[in-house]
C-alpha positions as a printed Julia matrix, in Angstrom:
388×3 Matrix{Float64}:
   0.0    0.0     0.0
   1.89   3.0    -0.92
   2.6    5.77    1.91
   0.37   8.66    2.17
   2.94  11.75    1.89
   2.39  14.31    4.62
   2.47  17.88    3.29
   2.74  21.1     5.13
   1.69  24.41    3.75
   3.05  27.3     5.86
   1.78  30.93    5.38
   3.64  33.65    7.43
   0.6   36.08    8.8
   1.07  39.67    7.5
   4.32  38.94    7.39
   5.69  42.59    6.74
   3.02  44.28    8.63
   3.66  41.9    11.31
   7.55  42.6    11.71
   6.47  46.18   11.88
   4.35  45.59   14.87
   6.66  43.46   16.22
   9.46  45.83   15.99
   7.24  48.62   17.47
   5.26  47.53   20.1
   2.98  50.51   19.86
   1.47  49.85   16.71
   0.45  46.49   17.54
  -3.85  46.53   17.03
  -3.57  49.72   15.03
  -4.17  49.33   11.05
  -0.16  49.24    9.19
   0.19  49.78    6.05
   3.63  49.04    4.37
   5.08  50.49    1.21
   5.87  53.72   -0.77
   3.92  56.39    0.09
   3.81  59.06   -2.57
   1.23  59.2    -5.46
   2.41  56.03   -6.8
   3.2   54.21   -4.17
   1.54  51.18   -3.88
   0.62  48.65   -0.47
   3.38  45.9    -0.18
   1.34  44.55    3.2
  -1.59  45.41    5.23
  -1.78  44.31    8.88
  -4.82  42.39    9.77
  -6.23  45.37   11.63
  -6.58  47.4     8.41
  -7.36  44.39    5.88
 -10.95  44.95    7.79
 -11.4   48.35    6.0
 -10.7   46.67    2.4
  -7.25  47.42    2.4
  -5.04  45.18    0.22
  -1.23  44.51   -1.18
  -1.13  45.72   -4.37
  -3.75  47.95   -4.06
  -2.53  51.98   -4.77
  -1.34  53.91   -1.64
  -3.28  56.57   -2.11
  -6.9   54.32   -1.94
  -5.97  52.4     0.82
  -5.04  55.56    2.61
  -8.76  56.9     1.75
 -10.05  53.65    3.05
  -8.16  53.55    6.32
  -7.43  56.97    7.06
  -6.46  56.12   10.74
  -3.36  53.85    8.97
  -0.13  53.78    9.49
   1.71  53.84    6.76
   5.75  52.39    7.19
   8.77  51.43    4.42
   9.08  48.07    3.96
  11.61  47.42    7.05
  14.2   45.37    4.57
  16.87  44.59    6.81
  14.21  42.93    9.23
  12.41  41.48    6.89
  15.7   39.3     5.58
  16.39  38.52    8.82
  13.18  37.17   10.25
  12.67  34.99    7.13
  15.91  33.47    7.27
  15.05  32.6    11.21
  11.47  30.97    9.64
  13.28  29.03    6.95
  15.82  27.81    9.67
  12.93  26.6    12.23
  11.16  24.64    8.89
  14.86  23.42    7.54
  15.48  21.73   11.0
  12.32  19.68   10.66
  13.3   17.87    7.0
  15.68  19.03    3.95
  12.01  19.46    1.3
  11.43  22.46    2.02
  10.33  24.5    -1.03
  10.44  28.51   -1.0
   7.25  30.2    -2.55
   8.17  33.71   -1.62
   9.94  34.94    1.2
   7.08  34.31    4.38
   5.61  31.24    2.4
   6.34  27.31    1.94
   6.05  23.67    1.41
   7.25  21.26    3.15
   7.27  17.41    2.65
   7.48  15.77    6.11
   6.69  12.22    5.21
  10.2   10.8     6.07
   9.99  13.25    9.38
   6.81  11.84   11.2
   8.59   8.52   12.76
  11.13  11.05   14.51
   9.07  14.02   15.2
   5.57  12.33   15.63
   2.56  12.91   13.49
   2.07  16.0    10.69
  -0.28  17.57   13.04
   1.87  17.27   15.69
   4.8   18.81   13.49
   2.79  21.64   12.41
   1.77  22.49   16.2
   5.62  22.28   17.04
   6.67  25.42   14.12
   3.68  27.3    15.09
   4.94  27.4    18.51
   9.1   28.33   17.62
   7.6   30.91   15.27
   5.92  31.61   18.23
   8.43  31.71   20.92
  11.49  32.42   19.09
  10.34  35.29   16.76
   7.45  36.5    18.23
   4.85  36.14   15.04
   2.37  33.86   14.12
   1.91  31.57   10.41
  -0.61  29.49    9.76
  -0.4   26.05    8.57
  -2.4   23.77    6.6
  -1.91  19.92    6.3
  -2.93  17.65    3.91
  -1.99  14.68    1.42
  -0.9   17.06   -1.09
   0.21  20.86   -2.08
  -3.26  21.97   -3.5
  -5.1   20.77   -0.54
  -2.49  22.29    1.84
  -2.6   25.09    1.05
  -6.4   25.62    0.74
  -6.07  24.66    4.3
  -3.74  27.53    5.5
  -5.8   29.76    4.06
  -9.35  28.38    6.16
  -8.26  29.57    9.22
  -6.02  32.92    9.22
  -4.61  34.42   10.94
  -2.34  31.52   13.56
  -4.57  29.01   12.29
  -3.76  25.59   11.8
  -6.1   23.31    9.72
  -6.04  19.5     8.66
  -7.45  18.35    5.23
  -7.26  14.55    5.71
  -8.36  11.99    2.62
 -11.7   11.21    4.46
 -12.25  14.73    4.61
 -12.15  15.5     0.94
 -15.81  15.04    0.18
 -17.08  16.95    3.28
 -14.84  19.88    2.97
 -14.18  20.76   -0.7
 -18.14  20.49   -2.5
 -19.26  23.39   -0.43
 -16.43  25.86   -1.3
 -17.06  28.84   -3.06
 -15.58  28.63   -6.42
 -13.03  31.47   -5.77
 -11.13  29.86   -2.75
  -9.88  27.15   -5.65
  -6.08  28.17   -6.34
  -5.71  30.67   -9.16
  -9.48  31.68   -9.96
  -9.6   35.27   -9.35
 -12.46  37.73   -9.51
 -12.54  37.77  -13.26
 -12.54  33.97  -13.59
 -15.0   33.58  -10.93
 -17.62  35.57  -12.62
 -17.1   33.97  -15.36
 -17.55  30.58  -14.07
 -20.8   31.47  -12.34
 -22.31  32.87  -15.24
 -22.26  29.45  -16.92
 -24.22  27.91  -12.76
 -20.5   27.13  -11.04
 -20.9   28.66   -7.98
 -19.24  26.1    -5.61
 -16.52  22.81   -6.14
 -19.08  20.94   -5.81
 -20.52  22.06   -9.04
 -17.4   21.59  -10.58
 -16.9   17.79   -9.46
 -19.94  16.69  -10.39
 -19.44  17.03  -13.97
 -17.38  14.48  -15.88
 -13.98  15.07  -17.69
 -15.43  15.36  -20.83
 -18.14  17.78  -20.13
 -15.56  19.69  -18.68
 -13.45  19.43  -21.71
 -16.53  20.54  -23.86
 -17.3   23.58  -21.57
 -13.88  25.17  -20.24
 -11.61  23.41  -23.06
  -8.3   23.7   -22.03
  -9.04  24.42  -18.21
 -11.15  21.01  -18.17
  -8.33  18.53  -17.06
  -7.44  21.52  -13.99
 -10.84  22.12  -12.5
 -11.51  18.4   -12.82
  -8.75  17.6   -10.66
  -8.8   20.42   -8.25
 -12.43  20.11   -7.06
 -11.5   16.67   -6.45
  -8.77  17.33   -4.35
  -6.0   16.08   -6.82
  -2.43  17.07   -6.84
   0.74  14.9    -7.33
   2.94  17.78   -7.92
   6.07  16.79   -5.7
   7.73  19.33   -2.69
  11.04  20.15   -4.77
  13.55  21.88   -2.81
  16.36  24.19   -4.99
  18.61  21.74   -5.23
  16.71  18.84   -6.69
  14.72  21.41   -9.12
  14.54  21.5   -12.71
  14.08  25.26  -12.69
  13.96  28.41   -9.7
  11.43  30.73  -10.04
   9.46  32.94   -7.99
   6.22  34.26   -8.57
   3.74  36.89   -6.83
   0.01  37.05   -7.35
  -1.68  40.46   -6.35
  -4.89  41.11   -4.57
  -6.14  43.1    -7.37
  -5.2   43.04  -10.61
  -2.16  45.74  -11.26
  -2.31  48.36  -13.89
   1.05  50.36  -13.28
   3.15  48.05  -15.74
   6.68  49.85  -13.99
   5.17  48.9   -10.57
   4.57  45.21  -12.18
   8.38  45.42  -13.94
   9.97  46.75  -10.63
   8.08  43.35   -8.98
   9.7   41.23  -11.26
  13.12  42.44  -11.32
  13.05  41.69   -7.53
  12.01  37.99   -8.61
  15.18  38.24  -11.17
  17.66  39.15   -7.96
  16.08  36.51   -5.88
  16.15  33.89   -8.47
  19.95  34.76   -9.59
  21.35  34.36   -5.64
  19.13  31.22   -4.97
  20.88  29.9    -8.16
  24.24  31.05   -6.88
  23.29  29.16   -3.26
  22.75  25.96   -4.96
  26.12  26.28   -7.72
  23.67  26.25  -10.65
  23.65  28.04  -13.75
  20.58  28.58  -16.3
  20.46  28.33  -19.94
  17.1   29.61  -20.08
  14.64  32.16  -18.68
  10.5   31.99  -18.6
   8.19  35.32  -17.5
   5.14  33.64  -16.25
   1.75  36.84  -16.89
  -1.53  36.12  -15.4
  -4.34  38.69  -15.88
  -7.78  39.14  -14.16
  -9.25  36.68  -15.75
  -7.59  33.97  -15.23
  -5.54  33.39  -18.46
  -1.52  32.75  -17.86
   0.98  33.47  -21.09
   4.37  32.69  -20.58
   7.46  34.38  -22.79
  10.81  32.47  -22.82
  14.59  33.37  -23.76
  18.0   31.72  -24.4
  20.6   33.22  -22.33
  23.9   32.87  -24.88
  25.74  30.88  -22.13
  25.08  29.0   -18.95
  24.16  31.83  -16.09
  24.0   32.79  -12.24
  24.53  36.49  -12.89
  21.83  38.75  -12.37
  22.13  41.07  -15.03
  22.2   38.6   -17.84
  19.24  36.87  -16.3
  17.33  40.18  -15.59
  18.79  40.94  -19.3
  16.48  38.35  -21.08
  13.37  38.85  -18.52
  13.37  42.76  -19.04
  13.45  42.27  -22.81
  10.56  39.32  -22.56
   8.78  41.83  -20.24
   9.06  45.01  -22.28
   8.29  43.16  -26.04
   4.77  42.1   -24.25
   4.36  45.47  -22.67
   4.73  47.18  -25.72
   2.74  44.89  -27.52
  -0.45  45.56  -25.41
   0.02  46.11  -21.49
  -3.24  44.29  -19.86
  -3.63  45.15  -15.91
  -1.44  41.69  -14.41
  -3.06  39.28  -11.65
   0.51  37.4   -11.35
   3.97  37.97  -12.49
   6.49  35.49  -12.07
  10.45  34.38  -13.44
  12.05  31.25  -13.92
  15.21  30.16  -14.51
  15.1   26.7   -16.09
  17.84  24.2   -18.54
  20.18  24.61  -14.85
  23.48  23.25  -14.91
  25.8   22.63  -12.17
  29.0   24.89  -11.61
  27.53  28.22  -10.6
  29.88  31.04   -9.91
  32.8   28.99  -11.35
  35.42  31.23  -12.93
  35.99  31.16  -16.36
  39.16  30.0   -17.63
  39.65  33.0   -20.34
  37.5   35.01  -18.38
  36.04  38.07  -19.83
  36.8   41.3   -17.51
  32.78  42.75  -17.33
  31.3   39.44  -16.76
  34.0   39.16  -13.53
  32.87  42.6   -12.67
  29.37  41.82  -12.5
  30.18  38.38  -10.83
  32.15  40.52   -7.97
  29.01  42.96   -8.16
  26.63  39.84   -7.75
  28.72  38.42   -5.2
  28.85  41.89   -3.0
  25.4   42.04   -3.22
  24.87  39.02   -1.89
  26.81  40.24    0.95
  24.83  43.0     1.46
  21.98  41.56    1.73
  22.58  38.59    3.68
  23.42  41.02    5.99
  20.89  44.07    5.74
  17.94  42.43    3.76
  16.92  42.56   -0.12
  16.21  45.89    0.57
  19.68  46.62    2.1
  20.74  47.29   -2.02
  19.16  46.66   -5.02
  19.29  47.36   -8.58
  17.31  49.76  -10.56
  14.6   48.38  -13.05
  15.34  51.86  -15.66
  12.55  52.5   -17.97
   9.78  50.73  -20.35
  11.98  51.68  -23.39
């Protein structure tokens, strides 16, 4: 009888608002707001405390500010930020090596082989709720389940410091009775959509067959048929065993400032280039991953002209992939994302006839790295430039 994996889905609460508050005591239960605010700034986080007047990540400074006008509105604190995410990765690394970074407050992990040593998933779960806890002073929530999907549905049920279980028998109970737009990646747009043609809950979804699916959502069938049944064998793939790194961010609301959305992804480009340089890998290729409102996903790939870690030949093909599709037709974006895929082994390895600007920008990478190891990703950081 094959063994039923045990996945964790862990969701930092807030996370940026919530190092605010915990760095300054006296803004804990008063609304935060954190980002750039000027007439284009635009919410990175909203505490919990001013989510209840509609305010939003992604959402435009200036509108969240006219929602909440009791907020208080804070930078991004980088340096912290860096720091109390590499203390959550460490708590989650110590319980088993598949650990697999979503963003910098949000993962999988795969804790099948852990559960003889450490005792059940549930058990697990309450154990890194309670370091987060006690050592850091914030709260995640955690969903567990038999799979990714169903994981991470779970986190999500009870936020925030919430810790919900999605066994196998509970499939059936659970899942028909969800609204449509808790399923992962149906946004507003798609949701409409959907219930315009009487799919209102999973439920609805599940009780068609494959082929009516097919016939009515074409090339969506084979997703929604699995999903509202619970399916997922996607595997938890740390960096080191992956065939690509990427990183990907989906807003609240879709985003119509395209240099907002190219400034996002260019801080994917820098994350994916030092997680490549972690692991020793170099990529051959690069994918931007679009998503707008309504649910449809393009994706644009380049060749890099030789095997890469460095940042500004990665963020060189991603810019141009980014900018041809702007100019093309900007749409407002649900999702951006980056990969780096084709890896190699032998990051950062010196070249034998080595060619003077790429060592520059490998000594530039490498200081960087540095930097913000030390002070955060927002300790230093390149400049996206212009749509040109």
């Amino acid at each position: 009888m094959p063994t039923i994996r045990a996945i964790l889905h862990v969701d930092m609460d807030a996370f940026f608002a919530s190092v605010v508050q915990h760095d300054q005591p006296e803004l804990r239960g008063r609304p935060v707001l954190t980002g750039h605010d000027g007439p284009r700034g635009v919410v990175s986080a909203a505490s919990y405390e001013a989510r209840e007047f509609g305010c939003r990540s992604a959402m435009p400074m200036a509108q969240a500010k006219r929602l909440c006008p009791d907020a208080v509105v804070v930078k991004v604190p980088g340096e912290r930020i860096r720091h109390f995410s590499a203390a959550v990765f460490e708590v989650l690394q110590s319980v088993t090596p598949l650990v697999e970074p979503m963003s910098v407050d949000e993962a999988f992990l795969d804790v099948t082989g852990s559960v003889r040593l450490l005792g059940g998933a549930v058990t697990i779960a309450k154990d890194i709720r309670k370091r987060i806890q006690d050592e850091l002073g914030l709260t995640a929530s955690v969903g567990v389940s038999f799979n990714k999907f169903l994981a991470k549905l779970a986190s999500d049920m009870d936020k925030p410091d919430g810790l919900t279980v999605i066994a196998p028998g509970d499939v059936s109970r659970v899942l028909p009775g969800l609204a449509i737009e808790r399923m992962w990646g149906v946004g507003p747009a798609t949701a409409k959509r959907l219930r315009t043609r009487g799919v209102r809950t999973f439920g609805d979804l599940s009780a068609m067959t494959r082929k009516e699916l097919d016939q009515r959502f074409g090339k969506h069938g084979l997703r929604f048929y699995r999903l509202s049944r619970g399916l997922d064998d996607r595997p938890v793939t740390p960096d080191h065993g992956a065939k690509s790194i990427g990183q990907e961010q989906t807003f609240d609301s879709d985003v119509a400032e395209r240099e907002h959305v190219r400034s996002v992804l260019l801080g994917q480009v820098q994350q994916v280039g030092r997680r490549l340089r972690k692991q020793a890998l170099r990529a051959r290729g690069v994918t931007v991953k679009i998503r707008y409102g309504d649910f449809q996903t393009i994706t644009r790939s380049g060749t890099l002209d030789r095997a890469s870690d460095l940042t500004d030949e990665l963020w060189g093909v991603a810019r141009g992939l980014f900018d041809d599709w702007a100019r093309a037709g900007f749409a407002p974006v649900r999702l951006i994302g980056v990969s780096a895929d084709r890896l190699e082994e032998g990051g950062g390895q010196m070249d034998l006839f080595a060619d003077p600007k790429r060592q520059k920008r490998r000594m530039l990478d490498k200081a960087i790295d540095v930097i913000q190891d030390r002070f955060g990703v927002q300790g230093v950081r390149r400049g996206p430039g212009r749509l040109r």
